[in-house]
N, C-alpha and C positions, 0 to 999 in steps of 0.2 A: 504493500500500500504506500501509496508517495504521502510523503513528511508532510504537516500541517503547514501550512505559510506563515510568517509571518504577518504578510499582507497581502491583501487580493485588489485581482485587477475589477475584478466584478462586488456590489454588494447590492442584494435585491433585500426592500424589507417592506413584509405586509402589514396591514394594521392587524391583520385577524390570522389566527393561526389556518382556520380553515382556507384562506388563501394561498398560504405561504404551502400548504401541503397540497396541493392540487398542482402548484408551481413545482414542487420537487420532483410531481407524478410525470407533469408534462415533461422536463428536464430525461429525469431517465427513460422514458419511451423514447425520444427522437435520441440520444445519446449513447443509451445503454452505458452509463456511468453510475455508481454506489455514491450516496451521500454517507458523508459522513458525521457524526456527532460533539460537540465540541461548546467550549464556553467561552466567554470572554474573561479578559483578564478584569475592566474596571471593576463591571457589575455583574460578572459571571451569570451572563446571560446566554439562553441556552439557543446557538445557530447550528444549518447545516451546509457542508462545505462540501464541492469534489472538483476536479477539472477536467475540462470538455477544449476541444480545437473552435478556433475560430476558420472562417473559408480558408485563409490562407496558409490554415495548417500549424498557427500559432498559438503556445497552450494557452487557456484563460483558469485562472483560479475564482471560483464561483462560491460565494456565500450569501445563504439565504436564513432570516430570520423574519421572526414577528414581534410585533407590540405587544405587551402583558395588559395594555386596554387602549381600544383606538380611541380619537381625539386627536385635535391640536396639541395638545398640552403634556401628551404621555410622546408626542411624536416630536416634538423638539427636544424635552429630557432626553428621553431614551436613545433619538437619533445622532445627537452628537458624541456622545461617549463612545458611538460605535466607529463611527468615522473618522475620531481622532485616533482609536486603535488601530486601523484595517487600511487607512488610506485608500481606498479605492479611486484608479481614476474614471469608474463609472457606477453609479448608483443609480437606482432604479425603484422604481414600487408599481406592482400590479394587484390587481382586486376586483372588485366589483364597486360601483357608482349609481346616483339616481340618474335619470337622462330627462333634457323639456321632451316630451310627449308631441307639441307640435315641432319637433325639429330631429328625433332621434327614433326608432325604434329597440325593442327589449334585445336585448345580444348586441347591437354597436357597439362601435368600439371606438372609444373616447382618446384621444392625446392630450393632452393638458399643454396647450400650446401654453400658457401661463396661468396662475392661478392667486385666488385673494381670496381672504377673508370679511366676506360680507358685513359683519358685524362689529368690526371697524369701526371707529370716528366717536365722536363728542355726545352725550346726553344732557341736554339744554332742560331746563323750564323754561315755560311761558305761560298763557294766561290759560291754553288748553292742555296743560300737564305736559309730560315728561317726551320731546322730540331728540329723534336723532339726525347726528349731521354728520352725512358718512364723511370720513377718508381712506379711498382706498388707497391702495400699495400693491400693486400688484410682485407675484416673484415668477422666475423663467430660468428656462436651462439655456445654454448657450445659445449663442445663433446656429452655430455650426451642426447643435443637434436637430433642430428642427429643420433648418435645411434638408439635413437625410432624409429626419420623419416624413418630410414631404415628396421625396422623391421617393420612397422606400414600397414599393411593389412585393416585395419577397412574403410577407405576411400571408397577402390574398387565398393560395393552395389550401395551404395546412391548415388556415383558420376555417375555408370553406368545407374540407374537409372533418373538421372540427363539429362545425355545425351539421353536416348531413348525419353523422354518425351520432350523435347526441340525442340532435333535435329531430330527426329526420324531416328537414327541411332544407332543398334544394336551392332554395332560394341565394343571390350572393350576399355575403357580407360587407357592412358599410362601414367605414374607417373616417372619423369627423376630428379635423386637427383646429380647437379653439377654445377658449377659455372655460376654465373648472372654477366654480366658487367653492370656498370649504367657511364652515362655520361650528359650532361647539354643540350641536343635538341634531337628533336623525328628525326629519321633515316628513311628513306626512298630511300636509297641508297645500300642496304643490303650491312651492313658493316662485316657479319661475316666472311666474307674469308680474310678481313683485321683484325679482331680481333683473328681469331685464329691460323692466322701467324705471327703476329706482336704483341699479346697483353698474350695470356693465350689460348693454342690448344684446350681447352676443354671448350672453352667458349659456351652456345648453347643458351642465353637468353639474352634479353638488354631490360634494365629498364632506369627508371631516379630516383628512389629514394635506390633500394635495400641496396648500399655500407652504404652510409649516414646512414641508421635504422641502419646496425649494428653498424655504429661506433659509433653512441649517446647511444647506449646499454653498449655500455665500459664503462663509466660511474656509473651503477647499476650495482657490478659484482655480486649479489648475487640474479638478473633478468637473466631470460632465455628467449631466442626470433629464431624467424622463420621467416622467410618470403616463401609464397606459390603464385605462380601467374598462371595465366591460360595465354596457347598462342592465340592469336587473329590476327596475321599477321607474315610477316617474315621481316620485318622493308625494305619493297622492294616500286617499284612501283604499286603494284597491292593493297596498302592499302585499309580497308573499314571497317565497323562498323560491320559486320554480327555477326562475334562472340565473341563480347563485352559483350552481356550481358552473354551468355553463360559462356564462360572464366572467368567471375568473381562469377558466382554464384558455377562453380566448384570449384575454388578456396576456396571459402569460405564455403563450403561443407566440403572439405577438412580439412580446421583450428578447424572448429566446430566439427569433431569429432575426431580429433587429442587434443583437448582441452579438451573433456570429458574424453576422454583413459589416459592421459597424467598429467592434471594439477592436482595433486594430493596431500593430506597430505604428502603420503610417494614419492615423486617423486619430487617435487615442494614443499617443506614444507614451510608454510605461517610464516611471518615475525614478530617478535613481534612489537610493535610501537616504543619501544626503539631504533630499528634498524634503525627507519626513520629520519636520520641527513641529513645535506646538501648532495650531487648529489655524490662530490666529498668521503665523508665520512671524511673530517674535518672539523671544527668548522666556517669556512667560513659563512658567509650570503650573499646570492646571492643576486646581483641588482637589486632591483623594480622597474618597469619603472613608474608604478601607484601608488606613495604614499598612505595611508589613507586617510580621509578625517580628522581624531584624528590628526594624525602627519602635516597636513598642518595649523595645526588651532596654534598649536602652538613645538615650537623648542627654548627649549633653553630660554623659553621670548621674540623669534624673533616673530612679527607678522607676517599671511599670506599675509597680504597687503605692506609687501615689495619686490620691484620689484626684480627679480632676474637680477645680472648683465648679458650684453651680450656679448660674446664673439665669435673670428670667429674660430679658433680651438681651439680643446681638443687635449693636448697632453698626450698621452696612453702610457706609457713605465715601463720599467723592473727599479726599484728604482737603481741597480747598474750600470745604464746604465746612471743617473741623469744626472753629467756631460756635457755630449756630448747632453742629450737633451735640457737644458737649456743654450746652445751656440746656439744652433738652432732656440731656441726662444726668443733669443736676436737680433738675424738676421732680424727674424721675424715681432717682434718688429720695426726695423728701415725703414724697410719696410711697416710700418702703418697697420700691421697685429696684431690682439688682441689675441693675446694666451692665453689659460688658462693651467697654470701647478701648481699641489699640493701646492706646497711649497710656491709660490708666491701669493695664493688666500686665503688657509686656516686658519681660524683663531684660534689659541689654546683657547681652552675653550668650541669647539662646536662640534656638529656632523658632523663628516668628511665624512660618508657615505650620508648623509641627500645633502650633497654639492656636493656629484658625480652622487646624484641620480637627482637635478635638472640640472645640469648640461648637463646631457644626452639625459633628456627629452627635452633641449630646445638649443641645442648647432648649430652650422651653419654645423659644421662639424668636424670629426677627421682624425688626423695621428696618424697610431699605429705604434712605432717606433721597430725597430728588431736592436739590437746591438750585442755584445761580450758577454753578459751572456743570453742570449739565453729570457724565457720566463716563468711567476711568473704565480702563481693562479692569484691575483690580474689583473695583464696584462689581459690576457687570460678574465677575466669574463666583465672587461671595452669593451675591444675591440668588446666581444661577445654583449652588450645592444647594444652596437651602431650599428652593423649590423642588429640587431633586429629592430633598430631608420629608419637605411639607407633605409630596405624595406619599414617601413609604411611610414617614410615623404620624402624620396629621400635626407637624408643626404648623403652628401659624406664621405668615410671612404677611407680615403688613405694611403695604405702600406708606408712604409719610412725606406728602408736600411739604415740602420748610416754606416759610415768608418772604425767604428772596427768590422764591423761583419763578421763573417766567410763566406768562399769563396758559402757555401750555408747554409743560413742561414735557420734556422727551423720556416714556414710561416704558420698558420693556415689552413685547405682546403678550409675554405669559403673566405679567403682572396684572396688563390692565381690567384682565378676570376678577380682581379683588377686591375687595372694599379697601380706597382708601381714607387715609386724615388729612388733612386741609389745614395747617397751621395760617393760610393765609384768610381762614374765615375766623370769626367769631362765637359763632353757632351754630351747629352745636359746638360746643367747650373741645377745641381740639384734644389739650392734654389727657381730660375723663374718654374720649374715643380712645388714644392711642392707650388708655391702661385695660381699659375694657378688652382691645385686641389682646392683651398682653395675657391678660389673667382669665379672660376666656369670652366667646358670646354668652355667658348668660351672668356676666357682674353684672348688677343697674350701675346705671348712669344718673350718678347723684342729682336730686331735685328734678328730673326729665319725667315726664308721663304721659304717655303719648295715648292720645284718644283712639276709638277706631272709627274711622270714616264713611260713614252713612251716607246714600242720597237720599237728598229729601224733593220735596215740595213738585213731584214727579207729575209731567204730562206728556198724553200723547196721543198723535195726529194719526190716523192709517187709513188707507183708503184701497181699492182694486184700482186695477187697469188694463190697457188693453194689451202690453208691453207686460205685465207681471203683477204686483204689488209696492207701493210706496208708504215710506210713514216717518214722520219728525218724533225724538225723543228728545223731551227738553228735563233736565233734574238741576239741583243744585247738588256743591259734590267738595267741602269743605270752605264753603262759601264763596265757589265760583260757580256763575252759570255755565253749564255747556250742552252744545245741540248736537245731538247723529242724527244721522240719515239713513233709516233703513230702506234696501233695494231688492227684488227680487226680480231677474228678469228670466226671458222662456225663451229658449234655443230650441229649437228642433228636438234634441236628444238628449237634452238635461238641461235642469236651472240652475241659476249662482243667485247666491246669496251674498248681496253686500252691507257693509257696516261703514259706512265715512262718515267723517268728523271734519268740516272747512275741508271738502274736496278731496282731503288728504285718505288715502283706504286702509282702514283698520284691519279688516275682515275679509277673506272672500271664500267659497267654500260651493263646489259642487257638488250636484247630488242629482239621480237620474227622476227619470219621470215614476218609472214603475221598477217594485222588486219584489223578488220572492221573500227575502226575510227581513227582519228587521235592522234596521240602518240607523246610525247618529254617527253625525261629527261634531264638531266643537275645536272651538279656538279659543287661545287665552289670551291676554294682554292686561294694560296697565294704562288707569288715566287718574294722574294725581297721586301715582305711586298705588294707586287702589286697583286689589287686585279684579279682573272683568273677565267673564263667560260668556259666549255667544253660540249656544247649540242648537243644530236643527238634526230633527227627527223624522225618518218617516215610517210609519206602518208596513208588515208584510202585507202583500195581497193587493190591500184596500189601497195602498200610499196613500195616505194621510199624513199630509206635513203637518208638526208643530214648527215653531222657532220660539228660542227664549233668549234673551237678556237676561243677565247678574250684574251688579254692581257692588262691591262690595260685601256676596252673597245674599244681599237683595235682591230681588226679582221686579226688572223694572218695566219689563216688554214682556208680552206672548203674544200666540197670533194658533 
């Protein structure tokens, strides 16, 4: 059996292990190569590895792995520890994806000519509750890859072949190279007439990890990567598993011989080991969260049998930001809070990474502070173990605007997931938030008592038509007025159901004329931070629609 590698030319990683095994299946049928089993050094995580020829006869070493749970968030942690081991100068992800309905059918097969994260951008108040203002970012693989992807023919056989034998369907296979949105929950509200009105017109796919792979590829720029997903639904009510396996073996059909045409000496030219320095490509050394077992036995002449102090945060900041943070942790302090910051723990003469590295592993929690000079490697790498910390042991990691920061201050993506503190408001009491994060969500927040929010003084207008049904809901809703618009109009083959508020669509949700069983959908949302229900029902047999409104778990519409 040939020796493991140190580092491979190829690294495929799915979110879902049942992807990533359908990937190994297709591999060894067109190859007739053994995988083999193996872990990583950082997080001894568990890949499989063997090596196959490229056309030109050149070996490629091939490792494939999955996500311990997909998302954005397990796929940035997880995908960079891998990359900084393995180097690869092509990485990959294949799986299965939702597709738009009018623009893709189920088996297509998706390229992610570039991808974003829909969910993205600012959450404002106004006088009708809580708006969003997107900014996207889109991320992408080279030019040079998509180039190929687009000239790249070789797929078509095996995938059609793929499909007759599966599906037994003769039909050819269609291959659509253009934008994937990825966002933080699985859709079943077909959101694409919202995303390609409001987010990118050419959106035609929606993932959860696509954005995230490419932007941890920014990282390697001298890595080429793709992402290829098979569609399996149209992220609607009518969800189901049928073309799961299918959709992912196409996909990875796909990559596999897109890898052989492609990854290539003259194409992809292989990397010296010179080339393999930190992530970044400066002299940094990245946090271990798993010391040695050499570096625990001894540091310094400190023995391993002394106890590490405990503390209840870690404060994470930009060194030119010191100042303002070590006022914060004197605050802190008199509040009976154990802070740990650099300056006040470390002792000259020792390992000061050895100090951040236990630290990390054993801390209650962090604040990673944002100021006036924005954000340091050093920052950046603290902040990133601890989100690494926060998924395996449920530390908390809480954001913390200072008072000189800029009016939008630049937040990590995996941060902006978080509740943060706002040193530059008033109210609520920044310091009782940031202790609250510290000591847990359920301390109160001294002298705060928050009401729950009722609509009152509720009216409403509804009338037929010849187009559907219309109707005005007018409530008060913490002592602001606001009006929706209920809409229900009649297509040929199904109706929609709308909900707007000033034009803007809250709601939308199809539902057919006639079924055999019983049907409900429902959508949630928020206006005034209050949580809202919007469900329509229909009867078997008879279809008999209901629809309801909630507000606040009041019930402020039927029909």
């Amino acid at each position: 059996m040939d020796k493991q590698p140190r580092l491979f030319d190829v690294c495929i990683v799915c979110a879902l292990y049942e992807e990533a095994s359908v990937l190994i299946d297709e591999f060894q049928l067109h190859y007739r190569v053994p995988f083999t089993k193996a872990f990583s050094r950082l997080d001894q995580y568990e890949y499989r590895w063997s090596t196959i020829q490229n056309h030109c006869g050149e070996p490629l070493t091939v490792l494939v792995s999955w996500l311990p749970e997909s998302g954005l968030v397990r796929t940035g942690l997880d995908l960079r520890p891998l990359l900084e081991e393995f180097r690869p100068r092509f990485a990959a992800m294949t799986g299965f994806c939702a597709g738009y309905q009018e623009k893709v059918h189920a088996g297509d097969l998706v390229v992610a000519e570039y991808a974003y994260h829909y969910e993205e951008g600012k959450i404002v108040s106004g006088p009708d509750g809580q708006q969003q203002q997107p900014e996207l970012k889109t991320a992408h693989p080279t030019t040079r890859v998509i180039q190929y992807a687009k000239g790249f023919d070789g797929w078509r056989k095996p995938v059609n072949a793929l499909k007759s034998r599966l599906l037994n369907d003769l039909a050819q296979s269609e291959r659509h190279i253009a934008p994937m949105a990825s966002g933080m929950a699985v859709r079943a509200d077909n959101p694409f007439p919202w995303l390609t009105e409001y987010r990118n017109r050419k959106t035609i796919a929606l993932d959860m990890e696509a954005a995230t792979f490419y932007l941890a590829l920014r990282s390697l720029p001298q890595s080429h990567a793709l992402v290829v997903k098979g569609v399996c639904d149209y992220a609607d009510g009518q969800k189901n598993d049928n073309y799961h396996d299918y959709a992912a073996r196409a996909s990875a059909v796909y990559m596999l011989h897109f890898i052989k045409e492609y990854v290539t000496q003259q194409t992809m030219p292989r990397r010296d080991d010179s080339d393999h320095v930190a992530i970044s490509g400066d002299a940094d050394v990245p946090l271990r969260m798993k010391p040695s077992p050499a570096l625990k036995e001894s540091n310094n002449g400190m023995s391993s049998s002394n106890k590490i102090k405990e503390f209840d945060v870690f404060l994470c900041h930009n060194s030119l930001d010191k100042e303002e943070v070590r006022e914060i942790g004197r605050q802190l302090q008199k509040e009976k809070i154990r802070p740990w910051l650099d300056e006040w723990e470390l002792v000259p003469g020792c390992p000061w990474q050895r100090a951040l590295e236990d630290q990390i592993a054993h801390i209650k929690s962090a604040a990673v502070f944002f100021g006036a000079h924005g954000i340091r490697r050093w920052h950046w790498l603290e902040s990133e173990a601890f989100l690494r910390e926060f998924v395996r042991r449920g530390c908390p990691v809480i954001p913390v605007i200072m008072s000189s920061a800029p009016s939008e201050p630049e937040i990590p993506l995996f941060l902006q997931g978080m509740m943060w503190v706002d040193f530059r408001q008033e109210s609520p009491d920044p310091l009782h938030q940031l202790i609250r994060g510290i000591r847990g969500a359920h301390e109160p927040d001294p002298g705060v008592v928050l009401p729950t929010p009722r609509p009152t003084k509720i009216r409403v207008t509804y009338q037929p038509s010849r187009e559907g049904n219309k109707g005005m809901i007018l409530f008060l809703l913490n002592g602001t007025e606001h009006t929706l618009e209920y809409m229900r109009r009649d297509n040929l083959s199904h109706q929609i159901f709308f909900l707007k508020r000033k034009e803007q669509e809250l709601v939308r949700l199809v539902m057919p004329f006639a079924t055999l069983k019983s049907l409900e959908k429902y959508a949630e949302f928020k206006i005034d931070g209050v949580d809202c229900r919007f469900t329509v029902k229909m009867a078997a047999v008879t279809s008999i629609m209901s629809v309801k409104l909630e507000i606040g778990g009041i019930e402020v519409f039927r029909t």
